[in-house]
C-alpha positions in Angstrom: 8.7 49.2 4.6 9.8 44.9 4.6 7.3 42.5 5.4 9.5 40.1 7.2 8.2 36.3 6.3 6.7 34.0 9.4 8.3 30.5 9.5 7.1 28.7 6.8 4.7 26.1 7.2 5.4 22.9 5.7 2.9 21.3 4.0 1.1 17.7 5.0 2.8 15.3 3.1 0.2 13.5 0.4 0.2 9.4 0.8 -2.0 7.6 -1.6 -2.5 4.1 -0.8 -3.1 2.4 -4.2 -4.6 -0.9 -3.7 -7.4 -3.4 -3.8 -10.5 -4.2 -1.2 -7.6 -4.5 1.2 -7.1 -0.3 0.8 -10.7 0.2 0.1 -11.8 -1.1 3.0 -14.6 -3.8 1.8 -17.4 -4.4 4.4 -16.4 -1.8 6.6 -17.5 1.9 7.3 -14.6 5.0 5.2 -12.9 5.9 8.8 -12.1 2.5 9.7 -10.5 1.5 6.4 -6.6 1.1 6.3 -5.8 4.6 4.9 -7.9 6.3 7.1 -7.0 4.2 9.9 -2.7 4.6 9.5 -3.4 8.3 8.7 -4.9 8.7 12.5 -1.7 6.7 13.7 0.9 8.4 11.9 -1.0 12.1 13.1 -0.6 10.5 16.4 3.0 10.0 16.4 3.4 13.8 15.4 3.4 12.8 11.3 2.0 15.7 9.1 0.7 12.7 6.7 -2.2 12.6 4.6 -3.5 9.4 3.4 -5.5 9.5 0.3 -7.8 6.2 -0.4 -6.9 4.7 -4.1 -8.3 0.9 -3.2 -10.6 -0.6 -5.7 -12.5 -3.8 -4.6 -11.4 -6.4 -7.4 -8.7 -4.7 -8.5 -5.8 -6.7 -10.0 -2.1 -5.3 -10.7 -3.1 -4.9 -14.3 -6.4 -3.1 -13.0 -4.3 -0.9 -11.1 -2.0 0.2 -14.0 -4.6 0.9 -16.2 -6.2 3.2 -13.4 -2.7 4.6 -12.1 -2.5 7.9 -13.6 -5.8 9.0 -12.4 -5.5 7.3 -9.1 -2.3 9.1 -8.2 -3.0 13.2 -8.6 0.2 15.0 -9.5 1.6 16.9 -6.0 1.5 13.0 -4.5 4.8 12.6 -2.3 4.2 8.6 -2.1 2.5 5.9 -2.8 1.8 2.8 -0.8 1.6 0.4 -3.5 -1.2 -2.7 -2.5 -2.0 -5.4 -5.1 -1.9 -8.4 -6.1 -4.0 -10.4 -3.8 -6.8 -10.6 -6.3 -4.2 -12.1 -8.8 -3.4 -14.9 -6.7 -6.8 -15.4 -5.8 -7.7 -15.9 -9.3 -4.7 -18.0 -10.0 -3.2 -15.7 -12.5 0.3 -16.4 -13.2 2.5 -14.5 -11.0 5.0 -14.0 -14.1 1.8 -11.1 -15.5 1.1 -9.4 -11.7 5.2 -9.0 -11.4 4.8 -7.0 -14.9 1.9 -5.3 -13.9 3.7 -3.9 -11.0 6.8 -3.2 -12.4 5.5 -0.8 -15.0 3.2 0.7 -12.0 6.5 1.2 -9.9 8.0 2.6 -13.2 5.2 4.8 -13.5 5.8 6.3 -10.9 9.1 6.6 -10.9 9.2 8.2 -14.0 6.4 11.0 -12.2 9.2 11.4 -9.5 6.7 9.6 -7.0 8.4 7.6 -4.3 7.0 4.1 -4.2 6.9 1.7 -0.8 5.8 -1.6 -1.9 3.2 -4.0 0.7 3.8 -7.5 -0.3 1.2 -10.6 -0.7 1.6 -13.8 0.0 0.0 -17.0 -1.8 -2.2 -19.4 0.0 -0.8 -22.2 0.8 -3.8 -24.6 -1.3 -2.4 -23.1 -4.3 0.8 -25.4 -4.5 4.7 -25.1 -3.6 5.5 -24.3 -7.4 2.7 -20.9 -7.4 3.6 -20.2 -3.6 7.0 -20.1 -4.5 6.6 -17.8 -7.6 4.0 -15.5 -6.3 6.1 -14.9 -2.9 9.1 -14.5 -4.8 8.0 -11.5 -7.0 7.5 -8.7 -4.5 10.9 -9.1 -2.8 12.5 -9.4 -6.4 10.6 -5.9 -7.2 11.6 -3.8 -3.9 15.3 -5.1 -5.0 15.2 -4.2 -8.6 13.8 -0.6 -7.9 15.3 0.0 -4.6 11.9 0.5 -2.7 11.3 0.0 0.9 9.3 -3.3 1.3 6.7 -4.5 4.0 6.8 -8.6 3.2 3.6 -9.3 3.7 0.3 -6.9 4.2 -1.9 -9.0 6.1 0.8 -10.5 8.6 -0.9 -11.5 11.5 -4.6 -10.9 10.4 -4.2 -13.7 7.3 -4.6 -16.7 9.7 -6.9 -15.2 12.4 -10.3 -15.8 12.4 -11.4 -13.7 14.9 -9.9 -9.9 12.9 -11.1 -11.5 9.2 -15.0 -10.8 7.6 -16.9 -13.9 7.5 -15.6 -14.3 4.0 -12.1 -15.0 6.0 -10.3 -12.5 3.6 -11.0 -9.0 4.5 -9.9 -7.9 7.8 -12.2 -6.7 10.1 -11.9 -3.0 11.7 -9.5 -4.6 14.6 -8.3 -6.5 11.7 -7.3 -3.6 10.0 -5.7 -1.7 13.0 -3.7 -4.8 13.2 -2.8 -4.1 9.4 -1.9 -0.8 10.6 0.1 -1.4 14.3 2.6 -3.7 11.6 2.8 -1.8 8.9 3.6 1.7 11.0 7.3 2.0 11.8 7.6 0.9 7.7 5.7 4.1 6.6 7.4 6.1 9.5 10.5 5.4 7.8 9.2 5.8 4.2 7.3 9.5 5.5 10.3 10.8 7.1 12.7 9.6 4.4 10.4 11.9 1.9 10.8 14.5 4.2 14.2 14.8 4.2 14.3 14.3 -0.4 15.0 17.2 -1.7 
């Protein structure tokens, strides 16, 4: 006798958000933190998406290569690649975070792990001549490895007091659900474009 096969059930689709305290979530409680918070929204728009939480407060894009092996399991379908802000903070030159990231994104690559790249943007105190480097990098990156790019990760939270931490950096839980409302129809995109690789 033939044991006919059900339809087979596709599994969730594995997102790792690799990043700093923007990913981590500093200040706030695990389920409002940004991978938590765009896993709920993506479930909401019918996404089969898990979201796993790779943010390291601190972390710089050398950090995050150095950590990036065992940050990223193997069976990861895609990474959400957030760094860099803790570079710029420091002042590092933007020519070492752009290498850092490179061989992160080549990492990956190489591991057959899709990449979509959240950019940073300098602060404006810094000068034109860093502003204009640091800027410059991430859009020079999504070109040079083909990856899907959102331009800036805290656009519209950056400049609002009212959805930043007292420290006026981290974003607050509305903050990050701000993060998230922006960042959505970019990971939409990036989940159903994995869906569809063979």
């Amino acid at each position: 006798m033939t044991m006919l096969a059900g339809p087979a059930v596709a599994a969730p689709l594995r997102l790792v958000a690799l990043g700093d305290s923007l990913t981590a979530g500093h200040g706030l409680p695990a389920e409002a933190a940004f991978p938590a918070v765009l896993e709920r929204a993506l479930k909401e728009k019918g996404l089969d998406v898990t979201v796993a939480n790779a943010g390291v407060s601190g972390d710089t894009a050398t950090g995050g290569l150095d950590r990036v092996d065992w940050s990223v399991p193997d069976g990861t379908d895609g990474v959400i690649l957030e760094l860099g802000a803790n570079d710029m903070l420091r002042g590092t030159d933007p020519a070492v975070t752009e290498k850092a990231l490179d061989a992160i994104i080549a990492r990956l690559k190489e591991r057959g792990i899709p990449v979509m790249l959240a950019g940073m943007k300098a602060a404006r105190n810094l000068g034109p001549d860093y502003v204009a480097r640091f800027d410059a990098l991430y859009p020079r990156l999504a070109e040079r490895h083909g990856l899907m790019l959102y331009p800036f990760f805290l656009d519209g939270v950056a400049t609002d007091r009212s959805l930043t931490l007292p420290d006026g950096l981290h974003p607050t839980a509305k903050g990050v659900e701000r993060i998230v409302a922006g960042i959505l129809p970019s990971v939409e995109s990036f989940a159903t474009r994995l869906r569809k690789a063979p």
